[in-house]
C-alpha positions as CSV (number, residue, x, y, z in Angstrom):
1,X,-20.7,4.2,45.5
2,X,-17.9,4.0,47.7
3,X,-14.2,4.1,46.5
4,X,-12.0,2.7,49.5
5,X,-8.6,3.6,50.8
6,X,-5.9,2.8,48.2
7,X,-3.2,-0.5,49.0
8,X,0.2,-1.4,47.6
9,X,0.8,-5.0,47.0
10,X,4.3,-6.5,45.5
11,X,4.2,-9.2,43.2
12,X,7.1,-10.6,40.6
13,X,9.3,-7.3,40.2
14,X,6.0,-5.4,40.2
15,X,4.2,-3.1,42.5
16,X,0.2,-3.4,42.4
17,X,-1.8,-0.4,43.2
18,X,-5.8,-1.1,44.1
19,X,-8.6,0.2,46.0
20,X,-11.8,-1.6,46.6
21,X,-15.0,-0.1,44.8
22,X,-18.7,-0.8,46.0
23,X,-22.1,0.2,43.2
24,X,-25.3,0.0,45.2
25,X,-26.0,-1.3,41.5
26,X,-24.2,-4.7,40.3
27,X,-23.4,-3.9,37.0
28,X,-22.5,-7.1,34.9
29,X,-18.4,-7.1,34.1
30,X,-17.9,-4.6,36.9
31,X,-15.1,-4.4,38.6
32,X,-14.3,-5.2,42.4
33,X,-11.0,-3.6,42.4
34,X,-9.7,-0.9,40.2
35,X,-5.8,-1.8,39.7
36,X,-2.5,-0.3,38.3
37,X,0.9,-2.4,38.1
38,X,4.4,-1.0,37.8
39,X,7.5,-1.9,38.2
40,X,8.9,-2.3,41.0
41,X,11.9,0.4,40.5
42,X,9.2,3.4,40.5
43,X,7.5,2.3,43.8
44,X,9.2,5.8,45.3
45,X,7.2,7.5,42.9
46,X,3.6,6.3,43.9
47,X,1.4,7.9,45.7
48,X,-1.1,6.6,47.8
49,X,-3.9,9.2,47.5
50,X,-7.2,8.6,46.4
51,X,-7.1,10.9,43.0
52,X,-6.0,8.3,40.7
53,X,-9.6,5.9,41.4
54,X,-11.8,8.7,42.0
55,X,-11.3,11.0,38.9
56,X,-11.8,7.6,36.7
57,X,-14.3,6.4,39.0
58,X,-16.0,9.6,39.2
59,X,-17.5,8.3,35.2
60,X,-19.2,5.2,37.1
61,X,-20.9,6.9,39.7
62,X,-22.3,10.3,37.6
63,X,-23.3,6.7,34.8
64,X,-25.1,4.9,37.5
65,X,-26.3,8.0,39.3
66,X,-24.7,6.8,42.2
67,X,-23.5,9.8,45.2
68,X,-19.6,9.0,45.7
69,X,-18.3,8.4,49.4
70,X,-14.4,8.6,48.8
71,X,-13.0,7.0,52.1
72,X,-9.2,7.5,51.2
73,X,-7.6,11.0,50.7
74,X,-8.3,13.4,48.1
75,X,-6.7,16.6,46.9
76,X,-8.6,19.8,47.8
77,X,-7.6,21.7,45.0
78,X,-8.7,18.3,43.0
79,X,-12.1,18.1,45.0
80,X,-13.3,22.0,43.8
81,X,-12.7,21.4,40.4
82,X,-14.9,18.4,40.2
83,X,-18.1,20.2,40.9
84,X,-17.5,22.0,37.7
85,X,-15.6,19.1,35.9
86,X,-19.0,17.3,37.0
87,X,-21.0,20.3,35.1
88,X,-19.1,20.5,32.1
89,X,-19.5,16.8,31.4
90,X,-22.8,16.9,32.2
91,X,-23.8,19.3,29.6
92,X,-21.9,18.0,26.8
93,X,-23.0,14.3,27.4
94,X,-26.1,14.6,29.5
95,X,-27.7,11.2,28.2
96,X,-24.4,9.4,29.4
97,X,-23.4,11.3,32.9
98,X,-25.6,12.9,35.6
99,X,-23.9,14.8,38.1
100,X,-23.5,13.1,42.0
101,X,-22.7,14.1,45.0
102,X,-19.3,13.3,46.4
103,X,-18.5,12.7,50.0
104,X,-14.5,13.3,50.7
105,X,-13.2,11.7,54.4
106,X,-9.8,13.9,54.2
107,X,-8.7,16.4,51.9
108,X,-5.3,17.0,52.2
109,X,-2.6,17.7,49.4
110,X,0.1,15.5,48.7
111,X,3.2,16.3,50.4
112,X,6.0,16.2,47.9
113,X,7.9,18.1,45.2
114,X,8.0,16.2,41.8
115,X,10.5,17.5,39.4
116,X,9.8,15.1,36.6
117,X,7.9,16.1,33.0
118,X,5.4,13.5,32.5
119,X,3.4,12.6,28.8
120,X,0.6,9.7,27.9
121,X,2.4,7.4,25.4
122,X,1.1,5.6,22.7
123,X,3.2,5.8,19.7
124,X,0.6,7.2,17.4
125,X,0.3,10.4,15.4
126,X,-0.9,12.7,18.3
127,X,1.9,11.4,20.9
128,X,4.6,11.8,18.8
129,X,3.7,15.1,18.2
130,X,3.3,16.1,21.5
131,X,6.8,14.7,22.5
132,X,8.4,16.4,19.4
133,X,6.7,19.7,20.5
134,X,8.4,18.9,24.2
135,X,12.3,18.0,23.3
136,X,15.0,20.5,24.3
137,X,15.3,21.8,20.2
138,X,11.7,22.9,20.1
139,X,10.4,23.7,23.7
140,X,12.4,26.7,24.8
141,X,10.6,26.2,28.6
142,X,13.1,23.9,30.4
143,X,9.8,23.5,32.8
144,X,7.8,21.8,29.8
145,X,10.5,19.5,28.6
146,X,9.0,16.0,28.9
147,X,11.6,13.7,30.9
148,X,9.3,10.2,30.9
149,X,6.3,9.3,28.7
150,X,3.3,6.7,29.6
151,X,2.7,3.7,28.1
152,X,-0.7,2.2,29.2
153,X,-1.3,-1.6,28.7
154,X,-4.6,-2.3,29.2
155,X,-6.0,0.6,26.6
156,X,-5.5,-0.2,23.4
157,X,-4.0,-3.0,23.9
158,X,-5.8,-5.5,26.2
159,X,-4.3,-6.9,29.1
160,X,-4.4,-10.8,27.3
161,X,-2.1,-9.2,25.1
162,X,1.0,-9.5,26.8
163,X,3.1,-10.3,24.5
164,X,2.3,-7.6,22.1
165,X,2.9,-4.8,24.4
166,X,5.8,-6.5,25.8
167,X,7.3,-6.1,22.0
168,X,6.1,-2.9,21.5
169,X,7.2,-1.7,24.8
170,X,11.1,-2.8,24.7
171,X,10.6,-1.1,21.1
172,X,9.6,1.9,22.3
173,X,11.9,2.1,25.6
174,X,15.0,1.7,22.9
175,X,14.1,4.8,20.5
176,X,12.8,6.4,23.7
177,X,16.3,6.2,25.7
178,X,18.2,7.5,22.7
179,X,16.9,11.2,23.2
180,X,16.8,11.0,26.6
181,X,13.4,9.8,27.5
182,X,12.3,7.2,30.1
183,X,9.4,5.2,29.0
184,X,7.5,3.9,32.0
185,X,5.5,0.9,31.7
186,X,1.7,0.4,33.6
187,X,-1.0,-2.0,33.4
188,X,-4.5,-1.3,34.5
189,X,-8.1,-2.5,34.7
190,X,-9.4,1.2,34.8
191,X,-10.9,1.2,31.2
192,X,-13.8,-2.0,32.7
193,X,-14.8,1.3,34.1
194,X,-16.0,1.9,30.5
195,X,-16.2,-0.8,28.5
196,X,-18.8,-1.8,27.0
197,X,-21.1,0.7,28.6
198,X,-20.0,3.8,27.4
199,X,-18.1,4.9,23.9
200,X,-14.1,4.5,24.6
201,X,-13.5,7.2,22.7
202,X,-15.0,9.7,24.5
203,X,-14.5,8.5,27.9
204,X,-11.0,7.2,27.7
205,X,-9.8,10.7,28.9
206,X,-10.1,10.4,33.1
207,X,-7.8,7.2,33.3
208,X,-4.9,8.6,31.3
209,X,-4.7,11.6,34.2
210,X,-5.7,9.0,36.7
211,X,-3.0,6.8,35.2
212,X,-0.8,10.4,35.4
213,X,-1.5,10.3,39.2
214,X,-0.5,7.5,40.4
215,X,3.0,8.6,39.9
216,X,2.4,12.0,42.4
217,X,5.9,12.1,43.8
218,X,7.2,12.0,40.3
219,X,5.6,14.6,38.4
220,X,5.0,17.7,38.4
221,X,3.3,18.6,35.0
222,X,1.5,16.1,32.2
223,X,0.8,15.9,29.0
224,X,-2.0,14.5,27.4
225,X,-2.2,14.6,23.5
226,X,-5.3,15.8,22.1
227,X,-7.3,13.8,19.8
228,X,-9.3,16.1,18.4
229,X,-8.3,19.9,17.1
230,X,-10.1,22.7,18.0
231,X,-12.6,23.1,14.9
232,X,-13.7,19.6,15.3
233,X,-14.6,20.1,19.2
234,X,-16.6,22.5,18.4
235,X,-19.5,19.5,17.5
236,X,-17.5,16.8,18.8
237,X,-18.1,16.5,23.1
238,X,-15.4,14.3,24.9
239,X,-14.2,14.0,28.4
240,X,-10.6,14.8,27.2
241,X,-10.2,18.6,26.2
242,X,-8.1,22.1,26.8
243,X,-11.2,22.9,29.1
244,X,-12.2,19.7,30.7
245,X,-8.2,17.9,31.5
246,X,-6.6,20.8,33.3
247,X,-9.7,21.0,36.0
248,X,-7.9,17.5,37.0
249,X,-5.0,19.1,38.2
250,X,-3.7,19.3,41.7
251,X,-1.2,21.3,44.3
252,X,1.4,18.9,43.0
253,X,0.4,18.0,39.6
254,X,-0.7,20.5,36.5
255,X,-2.6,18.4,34.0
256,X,-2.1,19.8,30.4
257,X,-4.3,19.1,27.5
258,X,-2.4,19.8,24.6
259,X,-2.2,19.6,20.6
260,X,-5.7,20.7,20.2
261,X,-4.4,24.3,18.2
262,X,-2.8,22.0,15.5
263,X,-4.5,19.4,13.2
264,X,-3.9,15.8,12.5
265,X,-2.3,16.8,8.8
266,X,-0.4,19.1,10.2
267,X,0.8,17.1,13.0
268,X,1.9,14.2,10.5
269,X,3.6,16.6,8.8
270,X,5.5,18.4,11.7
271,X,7.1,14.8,12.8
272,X,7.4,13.4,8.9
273,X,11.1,14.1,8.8
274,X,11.6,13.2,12.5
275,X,13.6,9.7,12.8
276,X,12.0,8.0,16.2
277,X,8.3,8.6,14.4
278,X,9.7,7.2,10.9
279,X,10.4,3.8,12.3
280,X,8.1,3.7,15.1
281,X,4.7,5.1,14.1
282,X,1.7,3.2,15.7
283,X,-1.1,3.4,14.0
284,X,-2.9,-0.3,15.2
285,X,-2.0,-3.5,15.9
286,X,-2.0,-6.5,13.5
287,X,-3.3,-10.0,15.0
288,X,0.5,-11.7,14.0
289,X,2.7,-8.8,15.4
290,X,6.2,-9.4,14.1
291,X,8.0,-7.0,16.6
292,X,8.9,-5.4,13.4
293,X,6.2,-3.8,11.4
294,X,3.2,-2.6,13.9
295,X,0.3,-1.6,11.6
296,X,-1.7,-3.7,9.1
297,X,-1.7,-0.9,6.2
298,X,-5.1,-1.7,5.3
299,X,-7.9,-0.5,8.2
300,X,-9.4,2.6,8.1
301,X,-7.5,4.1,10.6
302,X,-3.8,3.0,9.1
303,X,-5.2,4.2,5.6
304,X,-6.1,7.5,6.8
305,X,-2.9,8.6,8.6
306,X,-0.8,7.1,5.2
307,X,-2.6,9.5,3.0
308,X,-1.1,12.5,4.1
309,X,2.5,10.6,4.3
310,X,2.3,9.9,1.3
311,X,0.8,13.1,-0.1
312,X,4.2,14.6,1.3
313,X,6.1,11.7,-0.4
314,X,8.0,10.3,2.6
315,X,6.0,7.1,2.5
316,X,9.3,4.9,2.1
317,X,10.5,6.4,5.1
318,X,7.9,5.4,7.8
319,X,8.7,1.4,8.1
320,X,6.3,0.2,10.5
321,X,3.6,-0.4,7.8
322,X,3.3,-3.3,6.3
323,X,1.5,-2.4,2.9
324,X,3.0,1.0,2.7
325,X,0.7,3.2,-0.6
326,X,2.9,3.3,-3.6
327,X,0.1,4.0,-5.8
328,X,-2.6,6.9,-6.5
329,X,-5.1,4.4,-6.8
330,X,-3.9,2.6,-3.7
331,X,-6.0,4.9,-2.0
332,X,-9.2,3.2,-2.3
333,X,-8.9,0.7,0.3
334,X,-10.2,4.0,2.4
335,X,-13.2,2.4,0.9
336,X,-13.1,-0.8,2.7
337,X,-13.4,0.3,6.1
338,X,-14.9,4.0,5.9
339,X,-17.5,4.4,8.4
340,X,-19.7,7.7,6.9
341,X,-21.8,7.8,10.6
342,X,-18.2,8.6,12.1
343,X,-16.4,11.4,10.2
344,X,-19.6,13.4,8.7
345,X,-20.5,14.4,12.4
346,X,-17.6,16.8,12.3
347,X,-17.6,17.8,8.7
348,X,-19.6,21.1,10.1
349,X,-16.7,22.2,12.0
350,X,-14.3,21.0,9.4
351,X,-13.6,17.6,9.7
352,X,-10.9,15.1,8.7
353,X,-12.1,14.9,5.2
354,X,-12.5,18.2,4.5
355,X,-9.2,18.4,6.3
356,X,-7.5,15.5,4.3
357,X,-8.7,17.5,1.0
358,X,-7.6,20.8,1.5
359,X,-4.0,19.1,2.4
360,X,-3.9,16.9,-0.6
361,X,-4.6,19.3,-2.8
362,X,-1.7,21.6,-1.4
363,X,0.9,18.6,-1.3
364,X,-0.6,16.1,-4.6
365,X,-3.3,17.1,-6.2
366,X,-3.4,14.0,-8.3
367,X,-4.9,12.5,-5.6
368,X,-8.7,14.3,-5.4
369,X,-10.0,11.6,-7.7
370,X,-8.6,8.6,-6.4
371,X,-10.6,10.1,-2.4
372,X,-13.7,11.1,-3.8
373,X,-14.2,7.5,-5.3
374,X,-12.6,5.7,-1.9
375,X,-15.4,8.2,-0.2
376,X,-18.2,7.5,-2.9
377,X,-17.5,3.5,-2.8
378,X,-17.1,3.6,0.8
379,X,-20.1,5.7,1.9
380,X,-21.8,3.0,-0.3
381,X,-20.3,-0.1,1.6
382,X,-21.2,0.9,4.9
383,X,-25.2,1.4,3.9
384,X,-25.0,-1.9,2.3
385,X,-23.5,-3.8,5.5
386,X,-26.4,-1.7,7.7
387,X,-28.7,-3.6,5.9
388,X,-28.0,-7.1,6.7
389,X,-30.4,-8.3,10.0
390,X,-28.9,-8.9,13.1
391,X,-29.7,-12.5,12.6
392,X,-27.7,-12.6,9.5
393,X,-25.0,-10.9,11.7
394,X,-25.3,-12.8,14.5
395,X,-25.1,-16.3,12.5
396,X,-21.7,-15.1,11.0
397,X,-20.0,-14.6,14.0
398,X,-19.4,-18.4,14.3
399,X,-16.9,-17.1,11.3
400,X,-15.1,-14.4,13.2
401,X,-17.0,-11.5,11.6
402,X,-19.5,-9.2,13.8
403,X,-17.4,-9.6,16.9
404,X,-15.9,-6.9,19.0
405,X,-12.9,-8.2,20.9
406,X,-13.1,-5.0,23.2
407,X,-16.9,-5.8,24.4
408,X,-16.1,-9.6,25.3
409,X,-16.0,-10.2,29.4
410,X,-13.2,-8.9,31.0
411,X,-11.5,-7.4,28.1
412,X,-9.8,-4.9,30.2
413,X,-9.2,-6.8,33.0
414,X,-6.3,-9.6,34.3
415,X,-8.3,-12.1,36.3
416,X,-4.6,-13.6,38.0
417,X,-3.9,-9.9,39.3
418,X,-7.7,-9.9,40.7
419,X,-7.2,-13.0,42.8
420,X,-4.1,-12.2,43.9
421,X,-5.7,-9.0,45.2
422,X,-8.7,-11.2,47.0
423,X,-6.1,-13.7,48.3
424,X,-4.2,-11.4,49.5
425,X,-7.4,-10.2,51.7
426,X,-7.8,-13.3,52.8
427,X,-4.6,-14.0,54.0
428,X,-4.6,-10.9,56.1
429,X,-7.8,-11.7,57.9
């Protein structure tokens, strides 16, 4: 595999980022060019070394088994920690990476002296907290204050969605400015790197600190909210951990991995009586986005965070839901969309329902009933689904059901950004 020297492009206010990347293998939905877009204000703060495609990258080549020839320039501090980087993902998720070779043409640091506090940006549970943990009142380090948080289009929310993140964005950038906090806005084709071959969300954790490098000469330490607490990765192996994220950092650059000493419960309840997480909580994104209310109330993953809100009794504060619980017995539309196969892999290591237990029954007791029927009829749903045939499954998606939006071709892609890349190739020859 070879990952070519990094070009700037400008294009309507924005600043395109891309390097060319070659498979000896042609994978189907594979990308020619791996992209970032920003606007055209931060193009001071790029930088044009190879780190931001080759630690992403790096998940194609140890996938596909394919040695790495980086023909751009790489940080050395960057390039020794990816031997072990490479060894540590290899023994937690040896069926999906194999550890390559790669091949650097220069190694030199980047020249520059960031000042700026950097954080990935999504607007859930695990962001927020991590920005609350980092504001002036609660981070006594004036050297871990975050300044500017990351808001990735083309992650969660795909790049046809435009609109969407546009509205959330602006929504964001609003609360954001109001304590002092520059939102900065990026689009990228980095996560075609993943999908649909490997599980997003293990793998999603290279691109946000590739994401965190493109902007070299603007930060100098970043953030990147853990997912998972400490007892759960114990059994649960990801690419985005305290061990595995800081081994991404270079001379310029400290990549931080952090939230991993506090669990989900307790982070809803650290930023429960925190304003900018009240009204702006995102938890997922509703097909008709109203620009007001953000989350649907009713998948499993909306249900899940309102449960301990509403445990604490704050529910009427957080306003971005649009069925907020008002009821005990509200809690059973857990049931509709709770996947067994997902959170009994960490109940060893004390998962989230052993976790979601032991903190209702501190906050509302009341409420043990009401979950161990959501869990019971759920558990029972889920078997019952597994059981229709794929044909069965196959004949209803004319209907809409069975069908993953993130798996269709070029999900996480913008096909009028690739031509404009190819174009612009052609132009110059």
């Amino acid at each position: 595999m070879i990952i070519h020297q990094p070009e700037l492009l400008e294009r309507e206010g924005y600043i395109i980022l891309h390097a060319r990347i070659e498979l000896n293998q042609h994978p189907a939905n594979f990308p020619e060019y791996l992209w970032y877009r920003v606007p055209e204000q931060f193009s001071q703060h790029i930088s044009l070394q190879s780190d931001p495609f080759l630690i992403p990258g790096l998940m194609a080549g140890m996938q596909f088994k394919e040695d790495i020839e980086v023909r751009g320039t790489v940080s050395p501090r960057l390039a020794y920690h990816l031997e072990e980087y490479q060894h540590l993902l290899n023994f937690r998720l040896p069926t999906d990476l194999n550890i390559v070779d790669v091949k650097y043409a220069h190694l030199k640091s980047l020249q520059t002296t960031p000042a700026a506090v950097g954080a990935a940006f999504s607007g859930g549970v695990d962001s927020f907290f991590t920005l609350w943990k980092h504001l002036p009142g609660n981070q006594p380090i004036p050297d871990y204050r975050i300044s500017h948080t990351l808001f990735l289009h083309g992650y969660d929310i795909l790049n046809k969605d435009r609109s969407d993140y546009q509205t959330i964005y602006s929504r964001f950038q609003k609360t954001l400015k109001q304590i002092h906090i520059e939102l900065v806005s990026m689009e990228t084709n980095m996560f075609n790197i993943i999908a649909p071959r490997l599980r997003m969300n293990l793998f999603y954790g290279p691109v946000l600190v590739g994401s965190a490098h493109v902007f070299g000469n603007l930060f100098q330490r970043f953030f990147i909210p853990s997912s998972n607490d400490y007892r759960q990765l114990k059994t649960w192996a990801s690419t985005s951990d305290p061990s595995a994220d800081p081994l991404l950092s270079t001379e310029t650059l400290e990549i931080i991995h952090h939230g991993a000493a506090t669990r989900r419960m307790e982070k809803v309840e650290a930023i429960s009586d925190w304003e900018p997480a009240q009204s702006n909580l995102r938890v997922c994104l509703p097909g008709d986005l109203d620009g007001h209310v953000i989350n649907c109330s009713r998948c499993e993953k909306c249900v899940r965070t309102m449960i301990p809100i509403y445990a604490l009794g704050k529910m009427e504060k957080f306003t971005t839901f649009r069925k907020p619980l008002k009821s005990d017995r509200e809690i059973l539309w857990w049931a509709r969309k709770f996947d067994p196969s997902k959170y009994f892999v960490k109940e060893s290591s004390g998962g989230f329902i052993q976790e979601t237990f032991e903190f209702v029954r501190k906050h509302k007791p009341a409420l043990i009933p009401w979950l161990r029927v959501a869990i019971l009829l759920g558990t029972l749903r889920f078997w019952i689904l597994k059981l229709i045939p794929n044909p069965v499954k196959m004949w209803l998606q004319r209907f809409g059901y069975y069908i993953n939006p993130l798996k269709q071709d070029n999900a996480y892609d913008d096909l009028a950004i690739i031509q404009f890349i190819r174009s612009s190739k052609t132009n110059h020859l």
